[in-house]
Backbone as a chain_set.jsonl record, in Angstrom:
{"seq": "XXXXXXXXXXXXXXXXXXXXXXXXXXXXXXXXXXXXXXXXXXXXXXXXXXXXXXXXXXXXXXXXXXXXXXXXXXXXXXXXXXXXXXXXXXXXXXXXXXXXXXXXXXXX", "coords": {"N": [[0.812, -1.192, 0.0], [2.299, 1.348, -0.086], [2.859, 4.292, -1.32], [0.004, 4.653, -2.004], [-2.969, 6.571, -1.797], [-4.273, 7.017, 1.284], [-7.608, 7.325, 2.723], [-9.38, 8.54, 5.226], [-12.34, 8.082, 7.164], [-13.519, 7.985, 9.771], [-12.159, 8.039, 13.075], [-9.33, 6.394, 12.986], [-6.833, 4.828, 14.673], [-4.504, 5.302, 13.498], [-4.984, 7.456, 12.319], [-4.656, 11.165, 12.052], [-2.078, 11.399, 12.316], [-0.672, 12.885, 10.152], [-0.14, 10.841, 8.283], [-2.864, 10.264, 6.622], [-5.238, 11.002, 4.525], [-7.818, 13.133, 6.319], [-11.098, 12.886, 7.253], [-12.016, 13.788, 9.475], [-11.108, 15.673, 11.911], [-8.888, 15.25, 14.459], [-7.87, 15.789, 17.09], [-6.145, 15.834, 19.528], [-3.938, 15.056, 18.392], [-0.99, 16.649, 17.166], [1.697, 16.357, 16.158], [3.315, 15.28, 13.325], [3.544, 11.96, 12.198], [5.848, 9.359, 11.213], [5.671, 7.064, 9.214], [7.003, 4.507, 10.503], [7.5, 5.096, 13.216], [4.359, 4.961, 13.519], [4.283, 2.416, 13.462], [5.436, 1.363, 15.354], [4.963, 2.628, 17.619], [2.284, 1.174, 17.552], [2.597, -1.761, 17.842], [4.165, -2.128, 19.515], [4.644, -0.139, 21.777], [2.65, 1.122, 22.464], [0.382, -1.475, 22.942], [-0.3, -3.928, 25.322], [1.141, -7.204, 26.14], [0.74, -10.754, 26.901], [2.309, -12.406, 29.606], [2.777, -15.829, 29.687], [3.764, -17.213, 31.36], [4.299, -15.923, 33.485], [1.067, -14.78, 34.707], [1.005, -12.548, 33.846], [0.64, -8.825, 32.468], [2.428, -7.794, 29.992], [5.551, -6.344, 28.207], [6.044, -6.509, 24.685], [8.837, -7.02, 23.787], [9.837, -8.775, 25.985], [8.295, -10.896, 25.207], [8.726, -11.749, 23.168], [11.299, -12.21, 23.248], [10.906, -14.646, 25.224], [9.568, -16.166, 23.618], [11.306, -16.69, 21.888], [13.587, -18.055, 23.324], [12.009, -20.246, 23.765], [11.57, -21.492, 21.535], [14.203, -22.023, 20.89], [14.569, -24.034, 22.95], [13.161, -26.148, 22.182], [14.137, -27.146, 19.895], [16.881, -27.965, 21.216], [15.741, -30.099, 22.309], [15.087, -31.521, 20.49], [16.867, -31.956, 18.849], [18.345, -33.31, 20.458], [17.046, -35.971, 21.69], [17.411, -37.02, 18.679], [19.731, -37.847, 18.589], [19.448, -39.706, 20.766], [17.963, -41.586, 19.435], [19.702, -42.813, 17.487], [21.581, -43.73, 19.263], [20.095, -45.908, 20.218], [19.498, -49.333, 20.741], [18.733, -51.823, 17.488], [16.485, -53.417, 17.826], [14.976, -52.26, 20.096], [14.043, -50.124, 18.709], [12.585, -51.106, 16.437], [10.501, -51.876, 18.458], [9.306, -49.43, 19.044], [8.721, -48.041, 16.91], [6.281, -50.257, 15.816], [4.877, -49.881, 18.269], [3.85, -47.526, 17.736], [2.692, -47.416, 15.422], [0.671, -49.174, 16.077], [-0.633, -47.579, 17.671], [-1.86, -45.669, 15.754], [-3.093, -46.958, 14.36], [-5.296, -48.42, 15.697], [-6.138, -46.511, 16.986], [-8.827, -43.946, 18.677]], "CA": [[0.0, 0.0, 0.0], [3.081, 2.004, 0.111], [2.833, 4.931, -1.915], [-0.874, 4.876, -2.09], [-3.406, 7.736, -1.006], [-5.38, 6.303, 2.355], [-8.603, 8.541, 3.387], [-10.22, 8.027, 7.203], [-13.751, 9.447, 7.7], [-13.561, 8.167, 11.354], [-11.261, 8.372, 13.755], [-8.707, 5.271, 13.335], [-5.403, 4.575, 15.549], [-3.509, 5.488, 12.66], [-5.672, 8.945, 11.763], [-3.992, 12.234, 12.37], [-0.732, 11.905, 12.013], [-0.276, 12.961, 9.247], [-0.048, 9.769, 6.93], [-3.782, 9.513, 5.713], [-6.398, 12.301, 4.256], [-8.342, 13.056, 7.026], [-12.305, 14.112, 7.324], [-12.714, 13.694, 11.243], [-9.718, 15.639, 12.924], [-8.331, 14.568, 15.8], [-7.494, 17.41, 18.17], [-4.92, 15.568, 20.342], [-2.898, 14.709, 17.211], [-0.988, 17.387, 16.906], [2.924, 15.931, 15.738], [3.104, 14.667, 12.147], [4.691, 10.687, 12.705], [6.701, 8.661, 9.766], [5.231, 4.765, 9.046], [7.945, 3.645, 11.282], [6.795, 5.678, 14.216], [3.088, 4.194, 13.561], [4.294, 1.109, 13.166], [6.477, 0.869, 16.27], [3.793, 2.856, 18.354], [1.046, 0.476, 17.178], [2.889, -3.007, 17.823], [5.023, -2.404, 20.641], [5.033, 0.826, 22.91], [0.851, 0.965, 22.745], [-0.176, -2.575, 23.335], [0.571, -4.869, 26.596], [1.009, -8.483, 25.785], [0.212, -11.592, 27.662], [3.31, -13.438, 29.774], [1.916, -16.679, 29.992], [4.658, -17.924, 32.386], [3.689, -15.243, 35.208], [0.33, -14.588, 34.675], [0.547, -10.907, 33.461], [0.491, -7.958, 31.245], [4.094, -7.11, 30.143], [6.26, -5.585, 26.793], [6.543, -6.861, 23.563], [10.36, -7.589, 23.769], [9.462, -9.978, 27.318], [7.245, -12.015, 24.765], [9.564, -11.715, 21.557], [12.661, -12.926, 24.079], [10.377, -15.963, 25.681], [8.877, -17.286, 22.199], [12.714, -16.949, 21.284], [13.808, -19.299, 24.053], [11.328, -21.614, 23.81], [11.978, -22.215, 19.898], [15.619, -22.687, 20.943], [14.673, -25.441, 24.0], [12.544, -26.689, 21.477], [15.01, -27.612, 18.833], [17.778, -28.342, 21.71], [15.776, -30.842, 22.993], [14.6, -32.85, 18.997], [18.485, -32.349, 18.661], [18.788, -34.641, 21.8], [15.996, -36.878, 21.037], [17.533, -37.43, 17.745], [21.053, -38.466, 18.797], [19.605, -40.583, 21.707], [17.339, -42.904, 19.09], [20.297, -43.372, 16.975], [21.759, -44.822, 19.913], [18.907, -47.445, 20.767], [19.144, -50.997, 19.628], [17.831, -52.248, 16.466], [15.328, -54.273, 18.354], [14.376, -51.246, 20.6], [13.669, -49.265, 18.141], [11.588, -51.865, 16.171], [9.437, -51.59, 18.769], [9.031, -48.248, 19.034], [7.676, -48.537, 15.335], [5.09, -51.389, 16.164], [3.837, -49.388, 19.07], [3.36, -45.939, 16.931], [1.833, -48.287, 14.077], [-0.788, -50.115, 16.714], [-1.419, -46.384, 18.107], [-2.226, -45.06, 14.664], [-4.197, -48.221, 13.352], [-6.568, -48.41, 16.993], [-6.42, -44.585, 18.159], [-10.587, -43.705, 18.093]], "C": [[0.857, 1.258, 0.0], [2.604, 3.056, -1.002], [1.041, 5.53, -2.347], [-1.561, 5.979, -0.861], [-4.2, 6.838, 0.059], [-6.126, 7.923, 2.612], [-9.119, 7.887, 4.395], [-11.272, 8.79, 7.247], [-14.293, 8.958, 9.162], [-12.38, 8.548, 12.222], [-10.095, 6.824, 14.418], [-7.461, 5.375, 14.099], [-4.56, 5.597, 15.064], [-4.421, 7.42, 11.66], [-4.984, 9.922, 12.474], [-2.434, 12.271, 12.459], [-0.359, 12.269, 11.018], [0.279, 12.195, 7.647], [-1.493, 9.633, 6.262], [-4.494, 10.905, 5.482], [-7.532, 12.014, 5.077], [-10.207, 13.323, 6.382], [-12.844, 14.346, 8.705], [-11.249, 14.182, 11.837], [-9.382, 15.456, 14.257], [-7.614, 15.545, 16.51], [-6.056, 17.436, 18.828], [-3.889, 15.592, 19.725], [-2.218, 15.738, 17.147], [0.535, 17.082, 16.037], [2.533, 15.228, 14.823], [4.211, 13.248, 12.562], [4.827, 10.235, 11.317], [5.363, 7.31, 10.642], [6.128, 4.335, 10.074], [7.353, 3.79, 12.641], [5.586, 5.414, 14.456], [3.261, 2.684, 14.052], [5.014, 0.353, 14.834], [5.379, 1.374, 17.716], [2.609, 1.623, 18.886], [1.53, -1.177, 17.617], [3.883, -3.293, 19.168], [4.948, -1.343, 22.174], [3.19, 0.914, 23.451], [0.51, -0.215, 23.212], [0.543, -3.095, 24.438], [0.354, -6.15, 26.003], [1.335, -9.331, 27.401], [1.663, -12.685, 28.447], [2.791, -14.545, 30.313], [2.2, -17.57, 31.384], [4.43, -17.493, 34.206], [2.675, -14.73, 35.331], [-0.11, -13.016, 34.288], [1.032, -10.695, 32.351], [2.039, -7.74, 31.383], [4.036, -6.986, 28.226], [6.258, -6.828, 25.878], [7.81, -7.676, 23.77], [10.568, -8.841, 24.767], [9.145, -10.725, 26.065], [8.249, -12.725, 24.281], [11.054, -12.884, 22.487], [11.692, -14.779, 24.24], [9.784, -17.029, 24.326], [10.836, -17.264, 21.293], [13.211, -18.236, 22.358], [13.42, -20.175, 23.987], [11.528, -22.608, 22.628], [13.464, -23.038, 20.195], [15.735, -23.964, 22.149], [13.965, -26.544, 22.958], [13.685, -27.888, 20.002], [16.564, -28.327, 20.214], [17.288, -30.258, 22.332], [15.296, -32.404, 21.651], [15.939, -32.997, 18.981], [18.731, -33.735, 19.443], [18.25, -35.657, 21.552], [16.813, -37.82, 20.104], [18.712, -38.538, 17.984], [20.723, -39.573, 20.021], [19.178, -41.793, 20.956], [18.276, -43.048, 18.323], [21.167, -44.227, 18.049], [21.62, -45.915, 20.211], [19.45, -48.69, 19.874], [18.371, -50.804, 18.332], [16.619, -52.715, 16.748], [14.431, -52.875, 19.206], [13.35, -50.625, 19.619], [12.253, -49.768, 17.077], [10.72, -52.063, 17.07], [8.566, -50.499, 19.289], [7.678, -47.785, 18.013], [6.607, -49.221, 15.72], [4.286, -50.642, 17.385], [3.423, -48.368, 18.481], [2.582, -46.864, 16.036], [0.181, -48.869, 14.714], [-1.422, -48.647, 17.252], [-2.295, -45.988, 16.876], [-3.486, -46.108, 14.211], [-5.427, -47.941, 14.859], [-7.134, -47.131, 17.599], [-8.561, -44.606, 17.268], [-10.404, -42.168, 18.044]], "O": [[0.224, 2.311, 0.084], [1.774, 2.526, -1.74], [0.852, 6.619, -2.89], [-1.168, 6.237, 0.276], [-4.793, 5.871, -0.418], [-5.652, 9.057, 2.676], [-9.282, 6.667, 4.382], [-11.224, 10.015, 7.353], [-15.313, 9.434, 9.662], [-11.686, 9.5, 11.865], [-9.999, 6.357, 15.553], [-7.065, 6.535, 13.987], [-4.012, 6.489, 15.711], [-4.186, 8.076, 10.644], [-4.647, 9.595, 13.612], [-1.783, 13.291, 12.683], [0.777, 11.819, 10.864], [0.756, 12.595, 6.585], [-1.489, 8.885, 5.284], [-4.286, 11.839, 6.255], [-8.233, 11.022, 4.877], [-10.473, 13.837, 5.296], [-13.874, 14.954, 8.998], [-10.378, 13.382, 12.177], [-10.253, 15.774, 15.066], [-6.535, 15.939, 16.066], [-5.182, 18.303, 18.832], [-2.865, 16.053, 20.227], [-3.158, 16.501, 16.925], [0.514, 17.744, 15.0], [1.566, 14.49, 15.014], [5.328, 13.37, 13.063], [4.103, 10.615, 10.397], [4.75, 6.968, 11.653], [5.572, 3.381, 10.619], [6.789, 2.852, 13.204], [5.317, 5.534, 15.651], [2.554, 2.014, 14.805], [5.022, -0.816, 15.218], [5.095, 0.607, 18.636], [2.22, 1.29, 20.006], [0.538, -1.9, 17.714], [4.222, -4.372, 19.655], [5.15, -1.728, 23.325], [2.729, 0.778, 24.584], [0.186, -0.01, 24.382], [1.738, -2.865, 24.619], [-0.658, -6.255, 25.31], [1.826, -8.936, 28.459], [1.986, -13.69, 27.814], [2.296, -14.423, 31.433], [1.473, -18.235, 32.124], [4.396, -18.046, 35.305], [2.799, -13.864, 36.197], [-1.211, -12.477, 34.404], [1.56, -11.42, 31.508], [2.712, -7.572, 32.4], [3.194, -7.275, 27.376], [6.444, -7.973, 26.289], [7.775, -8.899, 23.906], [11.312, -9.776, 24.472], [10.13, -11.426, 25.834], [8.665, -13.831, 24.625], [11.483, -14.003, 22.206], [11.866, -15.765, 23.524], [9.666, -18.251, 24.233], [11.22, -17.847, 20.279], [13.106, -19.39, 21.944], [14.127, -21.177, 24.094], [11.619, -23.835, 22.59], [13.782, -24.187, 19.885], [16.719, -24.694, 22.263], [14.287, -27.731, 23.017], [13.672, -29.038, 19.562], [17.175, -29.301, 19.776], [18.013, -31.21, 22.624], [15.223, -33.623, 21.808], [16.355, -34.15, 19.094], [19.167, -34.828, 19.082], [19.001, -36.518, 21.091], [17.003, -39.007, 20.37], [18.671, -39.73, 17.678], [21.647, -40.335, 20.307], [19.596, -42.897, 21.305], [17.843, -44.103, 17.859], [21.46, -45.38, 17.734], [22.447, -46.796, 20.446], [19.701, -48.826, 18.677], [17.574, -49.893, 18.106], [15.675, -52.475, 15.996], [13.287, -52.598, 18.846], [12.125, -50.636, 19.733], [11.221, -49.113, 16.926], [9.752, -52.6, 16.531], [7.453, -50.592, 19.806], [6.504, -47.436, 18.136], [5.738, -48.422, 16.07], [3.07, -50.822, 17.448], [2.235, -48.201, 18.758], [1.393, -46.748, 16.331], [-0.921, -48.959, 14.173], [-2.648, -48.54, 17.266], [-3.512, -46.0, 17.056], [-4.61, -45.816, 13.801], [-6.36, -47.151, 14.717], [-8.083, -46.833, 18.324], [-9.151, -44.95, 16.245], [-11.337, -41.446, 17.692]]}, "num_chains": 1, "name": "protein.A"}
Protein backbone atom coordinates (compact mmCIF):
# COMPACT_ATOMS: atom_id res chain seq x y z
CA UNK A 1 0.00 0.00 0.00
CA UNK A 2 3.08 2.00 0.11
CA UNK A 3 2.83 4.93 -1.92
CA UNK A 4 -0.87 4.88 -2.09
CA UNK A 5 -3.41 7.74 -1.01
CA UNK A 6 -5.38 6.30 2.36
CA UNK A 7 -8.60 8.54 3.39
CA UNK A 8 -10.22 8.03 7.20
CA UNK A 9 -13.75 9.45 7.70
CA UNK A 10 -13.56 8.17 11.35
CA UNK A 11 -11.26 8.37 13.75
CA UNK A 12 -8.71 5.27 13.33
CA UNK A 13 -5.40 4.58 15.55
CA UNK A 14 -3.51 5.49 12.66
CA UNK A 15 -5.67 8.95 11.76
CA UNK A 16 -3.99 12.23 12.37
CA UNK A 17 -0.73 11.91 12.01
CA UNK A 18 -0.28 12.96 9.25
CA UNK A 19 -0.05 9.77 6.93
CA UNK A 20 -3.78 9.51 5.71
CA UNK A 21 -6.40 12.30 4.26
CA UNK A 22 -8.34 13.06 7.03
CA UNK A 23 -12.30 14.11 7.32
CA UNK A 24 -12.71 13.69 11.24
CA UNK A 25 -9.72 15.64 12.92
CA UNK A 26 -8.33 14.57 15.80
CA UNK A 27 -7.49 17.41 18.17
CA UNK A 28 -4.92 15.57 20.34
CA UNK A 29 -2.90 14.71 17.21
CA UNK A 30 -0.99 17.39 16.91
CA UNK A 31 2.92 15.93 15.74
CA UNK A 32 3.10 14.67 12.15
CA UNK A 33 4.69 10.69 12.70
CA UNK A 34 6.70 8.66 9.77
CA UNK A 35 5.23 4.77 9.05
CA UNK A 36 7.94 3.65 11.28
CA UNK A 37 6.79 5.68 14.22
CA UNK A 38 3.09 4.19 13.56
CA UNK A 39 4.29 1.11 13.17
CA UNK A 40 6.48 0.87 16.27
CA UNK A 41 3.79 2.86 18.35
CA UNK A 42 1.05 0.48 17.18
CA UNK A 43 2.89 -3.01 17.82
CA UNK A 44 5.02 -2.40 20.64
CA UNK A 45 5.03 0.83 22.91
CA UNK A 46 0.85 0.96 22.75
CA UNK A 47 -0.18 -2.57 23.34
CA UNK A 48 0.57 -4.87 26.60
CA UNK A 49 1.01 -8.48 25.78
CA UNK A 50 0.21 -11.59 27.66
CA UNK A 51 3.31 -13.44 29.77
CA UNK A 52 1.92 -16.68 29.99
CA UNK A 53 4.66 -17.92 32.39
CA UNK A 54 3.69 -15.24 35.21
CA UNK A 55 0.33 -14.59 34.67
CA UNK A 56 0.55 -10.91 33.46
CA UNK A 57 0.49 -7.96 31.25
CA UNK A 58 4.09 -7.11 30.14
CA UNK A 59 6.26 -5.59 26.79
CA UNK A 60 6.54 -6.86 23.56
CA UNK A 61 10.36 -7.59 23.77
CA UNK A 62 9.46 -9.98 27.32
CA UNK A 63 7.25 -12.02 24.77
CA UNK A 64 9.56 -11.72 21.56
CA UNK A 65 12.66 -12.93 24.08
CA UNK A 66 10.38 -15.96 25.68
CA UNK A 67 8.88 -17.29 22.20
CA UNK A 68 12.71 -16.95 21.28
CA UNK A 69 13.81 -19.30 24.05
CA UNK A 70 11.33 -21.61 23.81
CA UNK A 71 11.98 -22.21 19.90
CA UNK A 72 15.62 -22.69 20.94
CA UNK A 73 14.67 -25.44 24.00
CA UNK A 74 12.54 -26.69 21.48
CA UNK A 75 15.01 -27.61 18.83
CA UNK A 76 17.78 -28.34 21.71
CA UNK A 77 15.78 -30.84 22.99
CA UNK A 78 14.60 -32.85 19.00
CA UNK A 79 18.48 -32.35 18.66
CA UNK A 80 18.79 -34.64 21.80
CA UNK A 81 16.00 -36.88 21.04
CA UNK A 82 17.53 -37.43 17.75
CA UNK A 83 21.05 -38.47 18.80
CA UNK A 84 19.61 -40.58 21.71
CA UNK A 85 17.34 -42.90 19.09
CA UNK A 86 20.30 -43.37 16.97
CA UNK A 87 21.76 -44.82 19.91
CA UNK A 88 18.91 -47.44 20.77
CA UNK A 89 19.14 -51.00 19.63
CA UNK A 90 17.83 -52.25 16.47
CA UNK A 91 15.33 -54.27 18.35
CA UNK A 92 14.38 -51.25 20.60
CA UNK A 93 13.67 -49.27 18.14
CA UNK A 94 11.59 -51.86 16.17
CA UNK A 95 9.44 -51.59 18.77
CA UNK A 96 9.03 -48.25 19.03
CA UNK A 97 7.68 -48.54 15.33
CA UNK A 98 5.09 -51.39 16.16
CA UNK A 99 3.84 -49.39 19.07
CA UNK A 100 3.36 -45.94 16.93
CA UNK A 101 1.83 -48.29 14.08
CA UNK A 102 -0.79 -50.11 16.71
CA UNK A 103 -1.42 -46.38 18.11
CA UNK A 104 -2.23 -45.06 14.66
CA UNK A 105 -4.20 -48.22 13.35
CA UNK A 106 -6.57 -48.41 16.99
CA UNK A 107 -6.42 -44.59 18.16
CA UNK A 108 -10.59 -43.71 18.09
Amino acid sequence: MQGKKIVTYGAPFYSGWGLTEDHLTVDRRQKIRSVNELVYAALLLYPRYVNWERRELTHADVVIQQISQQKHEQLTKRTFSLKNIKQLSWLYRLGLKANYLAEAIFHK
